[in-house]
LOSEKE-17396 format. One line per field, with one value per residue (C-alpha): residue number from 1; residue in one letter; x, y, z. Coordinates in Angstrom, 1 decimal. Layout:
seq = NUM_... .
type = A_... .
u = X_... .
v = Y_... .
w = Z_... .
! end
This chain:
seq = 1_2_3_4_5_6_7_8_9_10_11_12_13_14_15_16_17_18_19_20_21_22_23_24_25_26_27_28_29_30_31_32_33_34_35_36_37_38_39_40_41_42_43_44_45_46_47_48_49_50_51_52_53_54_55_56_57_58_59_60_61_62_63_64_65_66_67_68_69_70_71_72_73_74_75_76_77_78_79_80_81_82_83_84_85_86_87_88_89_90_91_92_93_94_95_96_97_98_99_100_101_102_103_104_105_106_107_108_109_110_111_112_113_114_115_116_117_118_119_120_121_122_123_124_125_126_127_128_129_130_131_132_133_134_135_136_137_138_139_140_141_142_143_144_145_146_147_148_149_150_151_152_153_154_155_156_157_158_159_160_161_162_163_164_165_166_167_168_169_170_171_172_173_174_175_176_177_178_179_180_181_182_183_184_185_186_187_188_189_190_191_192_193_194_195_196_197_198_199_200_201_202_203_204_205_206_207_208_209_210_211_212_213_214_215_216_217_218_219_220_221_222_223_224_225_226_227_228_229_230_231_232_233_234_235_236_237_238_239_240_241_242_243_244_245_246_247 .
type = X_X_X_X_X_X_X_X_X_X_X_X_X_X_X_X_X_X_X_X_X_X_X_X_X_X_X_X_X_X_X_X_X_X_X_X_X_X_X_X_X_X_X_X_X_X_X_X_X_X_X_X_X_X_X_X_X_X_X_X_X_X_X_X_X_X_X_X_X_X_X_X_X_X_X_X_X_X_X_X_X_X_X_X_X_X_X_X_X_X_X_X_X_X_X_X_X_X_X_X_X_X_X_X_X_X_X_X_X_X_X_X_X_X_X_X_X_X_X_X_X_X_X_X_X_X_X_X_X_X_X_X_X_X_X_X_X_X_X_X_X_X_X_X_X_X_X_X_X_X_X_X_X_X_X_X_X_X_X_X_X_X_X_X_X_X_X_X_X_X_X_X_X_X_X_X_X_X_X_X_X_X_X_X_X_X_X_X_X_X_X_X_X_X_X_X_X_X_X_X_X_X_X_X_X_X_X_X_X_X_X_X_X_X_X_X_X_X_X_X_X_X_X_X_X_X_X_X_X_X_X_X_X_X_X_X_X_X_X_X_X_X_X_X_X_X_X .
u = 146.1_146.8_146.4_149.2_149.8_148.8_146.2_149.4_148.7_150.6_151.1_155.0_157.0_159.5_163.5_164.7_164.5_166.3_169.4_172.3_175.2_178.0_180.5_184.0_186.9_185.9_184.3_182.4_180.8_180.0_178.4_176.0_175.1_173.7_172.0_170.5_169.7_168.1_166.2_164.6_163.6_162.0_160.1_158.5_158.0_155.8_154.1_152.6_151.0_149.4_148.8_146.8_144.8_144.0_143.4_145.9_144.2_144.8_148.1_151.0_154.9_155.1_153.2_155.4_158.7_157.5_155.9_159.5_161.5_162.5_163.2_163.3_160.0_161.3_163.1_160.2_161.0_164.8_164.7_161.6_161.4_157.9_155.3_153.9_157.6_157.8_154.3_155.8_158.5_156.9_154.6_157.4_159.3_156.3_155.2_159.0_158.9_155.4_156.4_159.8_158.0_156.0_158.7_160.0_156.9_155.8_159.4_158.6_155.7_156.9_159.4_156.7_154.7_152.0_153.1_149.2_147.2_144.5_144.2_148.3_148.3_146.0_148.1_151.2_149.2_147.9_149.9_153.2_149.8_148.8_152.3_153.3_150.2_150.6_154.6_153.5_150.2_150.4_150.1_147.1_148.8_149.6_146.7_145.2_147.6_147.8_144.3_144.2_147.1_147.6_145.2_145.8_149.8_151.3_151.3_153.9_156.7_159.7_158.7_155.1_156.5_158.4_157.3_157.1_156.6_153.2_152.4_153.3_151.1_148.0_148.5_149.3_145.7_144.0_145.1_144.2_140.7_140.1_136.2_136.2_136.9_140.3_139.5_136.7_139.1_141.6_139.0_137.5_141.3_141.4_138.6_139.4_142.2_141.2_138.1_141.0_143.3_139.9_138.7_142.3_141.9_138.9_140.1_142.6_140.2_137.9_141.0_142.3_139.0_138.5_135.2_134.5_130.9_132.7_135.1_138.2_140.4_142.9_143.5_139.7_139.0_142.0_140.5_137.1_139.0_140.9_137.1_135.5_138.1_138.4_134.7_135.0_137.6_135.9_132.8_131.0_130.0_126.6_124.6_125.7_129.0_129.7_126.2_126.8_122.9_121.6_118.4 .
v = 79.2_80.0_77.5_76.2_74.2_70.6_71.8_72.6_75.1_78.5_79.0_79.1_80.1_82.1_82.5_85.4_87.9_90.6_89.2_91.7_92.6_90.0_92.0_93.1_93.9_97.3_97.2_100.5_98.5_95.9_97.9_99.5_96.2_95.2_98.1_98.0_94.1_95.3_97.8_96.2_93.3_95.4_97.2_94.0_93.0_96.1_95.7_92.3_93.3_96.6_95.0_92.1_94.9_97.4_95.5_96.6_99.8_101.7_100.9_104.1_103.4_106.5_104.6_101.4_103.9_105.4_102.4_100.6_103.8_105.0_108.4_109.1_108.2_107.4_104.4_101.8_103.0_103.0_99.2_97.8_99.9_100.6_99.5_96.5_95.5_95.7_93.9_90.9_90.7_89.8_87.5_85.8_85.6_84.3_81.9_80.2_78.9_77.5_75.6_74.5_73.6_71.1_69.7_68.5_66.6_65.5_63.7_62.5_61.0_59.2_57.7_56.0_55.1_57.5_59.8_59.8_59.6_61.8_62.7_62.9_65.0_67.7_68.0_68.6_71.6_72.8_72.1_74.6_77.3_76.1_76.1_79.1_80.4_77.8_78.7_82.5_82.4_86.3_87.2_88.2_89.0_85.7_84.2_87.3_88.8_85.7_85.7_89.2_89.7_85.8_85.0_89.0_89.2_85.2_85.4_88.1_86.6_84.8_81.4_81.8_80.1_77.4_73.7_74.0_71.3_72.9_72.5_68.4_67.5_69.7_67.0_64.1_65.3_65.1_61.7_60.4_62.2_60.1_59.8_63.4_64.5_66.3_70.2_69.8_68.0_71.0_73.4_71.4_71.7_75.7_76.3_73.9_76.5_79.3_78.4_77.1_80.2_82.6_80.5_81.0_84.9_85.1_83.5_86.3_89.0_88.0_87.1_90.4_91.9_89.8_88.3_85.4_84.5_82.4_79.1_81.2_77.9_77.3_73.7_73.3_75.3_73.5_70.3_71.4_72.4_69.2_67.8_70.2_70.2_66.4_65.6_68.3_66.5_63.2_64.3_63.2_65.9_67.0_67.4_71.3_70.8_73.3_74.7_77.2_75.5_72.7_72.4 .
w = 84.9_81.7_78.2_76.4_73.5_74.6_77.1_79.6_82.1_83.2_86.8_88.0_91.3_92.7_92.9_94.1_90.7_92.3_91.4_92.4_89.2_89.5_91.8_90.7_92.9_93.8_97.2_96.7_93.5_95.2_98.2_95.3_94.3_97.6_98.0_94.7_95.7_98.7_97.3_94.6_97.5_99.4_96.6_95.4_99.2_99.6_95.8_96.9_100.1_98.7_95.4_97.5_99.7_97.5_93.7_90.4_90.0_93.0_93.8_92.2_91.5_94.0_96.7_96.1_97.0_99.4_101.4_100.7_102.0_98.9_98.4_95.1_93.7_90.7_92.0_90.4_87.1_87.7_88.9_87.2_83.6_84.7_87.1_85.5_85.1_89.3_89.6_86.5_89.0_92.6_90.5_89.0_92.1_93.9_90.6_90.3_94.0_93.8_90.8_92.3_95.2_92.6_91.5_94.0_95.1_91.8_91.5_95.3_93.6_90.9_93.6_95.1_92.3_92.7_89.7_88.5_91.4_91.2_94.9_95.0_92.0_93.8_96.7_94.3_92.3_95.6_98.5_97.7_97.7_101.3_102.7_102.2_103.8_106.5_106.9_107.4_109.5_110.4_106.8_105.1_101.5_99.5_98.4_97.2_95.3_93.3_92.8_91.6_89.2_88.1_85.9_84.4_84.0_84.1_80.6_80.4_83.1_80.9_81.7_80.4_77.2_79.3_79.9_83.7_86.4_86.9_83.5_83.8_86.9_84.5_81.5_84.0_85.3_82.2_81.6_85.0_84.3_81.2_81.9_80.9_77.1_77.1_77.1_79.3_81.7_81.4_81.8_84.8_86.6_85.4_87.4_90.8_90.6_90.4_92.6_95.5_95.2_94.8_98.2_100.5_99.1_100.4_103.9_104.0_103.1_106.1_108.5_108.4_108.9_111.8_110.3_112.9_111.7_109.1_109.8_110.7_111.2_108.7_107.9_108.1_105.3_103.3_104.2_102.9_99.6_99.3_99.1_96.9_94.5_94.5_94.2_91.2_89.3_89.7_88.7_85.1_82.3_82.7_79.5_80.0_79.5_76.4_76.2_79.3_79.9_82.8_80.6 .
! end
């Protein structure tokens, strides 16, 4: 989550980027354009799931093109400019539908009157997060690539310097959380994010290693974050609160 002006936060969602060249008459042109299109899709496809099981560091352009069947290893730089232009891309993709996805149910919200709700206003930061893990139970990838290159490269997609829906429920929080002073209340909801994205991560790191010694069930573990986070928010400042000190 990244700080904005107002104590707004920076997370976002996910349209499809790859947008294909508006198509003229020429069928052959248009042809191109679909490839292109498909192309480019698959390339961030491939960047996500290797960027979320290997880290930023260890993952080339030439392994991107040649995991998406690419031939010509040059094909990140041709469609991206450069490979943190391809990795700006499936985060934006994936940031623009999470905050659609908000939205949505913050409007849903304020349809029933529950537009500053703390425990209503968690499940409209969190729940777009938990859906798409729940809507794709065989991957092991979303969480954790979120986790890794968010809080590194959000500031450099487009919208970074857009007022998102994202950044409205983060102020609407603040207010509700009025028994905190302001920035510690945004820095309070910074870290129930990045301590509820950092916990699915780590659900996917031990799912795919088949680690069973842990709770492996799903909505279990969401419940338990629902709480945590909750009982977070609610909670007073202690009298370390700015001193980085409990004594």
């Amino acid at each position: 989550m990244q700080r904005r002006s107002d104590e707004t936060s920076a997370e976002g969602g996910a349209a499809d980027v790859a947008e294909a060249p508006a198509e003229t008459g020429n069928p052959g042109e248009a042809g191109d354009s679909r490839e292109a299109k498909d192309a480019k899709t698959a390339m961030i496809e491939v960047a996500e799931k290797m960027i979320s099981e290997r880290g930023l560091d260890d993952v080339s352009m030439r392994d991107v093109a040649t995991a998406a069947g690419q031939r010509n290893n040059s094909a990140v730089q041709y469609h991206f400019g450069s490979r943190d232009g391809l990795i700006l891309q499936v985060l934006r993709r994936r940031i623009i539908s999470l905050d659609s996805a908000r939205k949505a149910r913050l409007a849903t919200a304020d349809e029933q009157g529950l537009g500053y709700d703390l425990h209503t206003l968690v499940g409209v930061l969190f729940e777009p997060i938990v859906e798409l893990l729940r809507a794709h139970p065989e991957a092991t990838h979303y969480a954790r690539f979120l986790q890794r290159v968010g809080p590194v490269m959000a500031p450099g997609i487009p919208e970074a310097d857009l007022r998102t829906a994202t950044d409205d429920v983060v102020v609407r929080l603040i207010d509700v959380l009025s028994h905190l002073p302001r920035r510690v209340a945004f820095e309070r909801i910074d870290l129930a994010t990045q301590m509820f994205t950092g916990a699915l991560a780590v659900y996917e790191d031990r799912r795919d290693a088949r680690n069973s010694v842990v709770n492996a069930r799903f909505e279990e573990v969401v419940a338990h974050l629902y709480d945590m986070i909750e009982a977070a928010l609610r909670a007073g400042a202690g009298a370390g609160v700015g001193t980085g000190s409990r004594d």
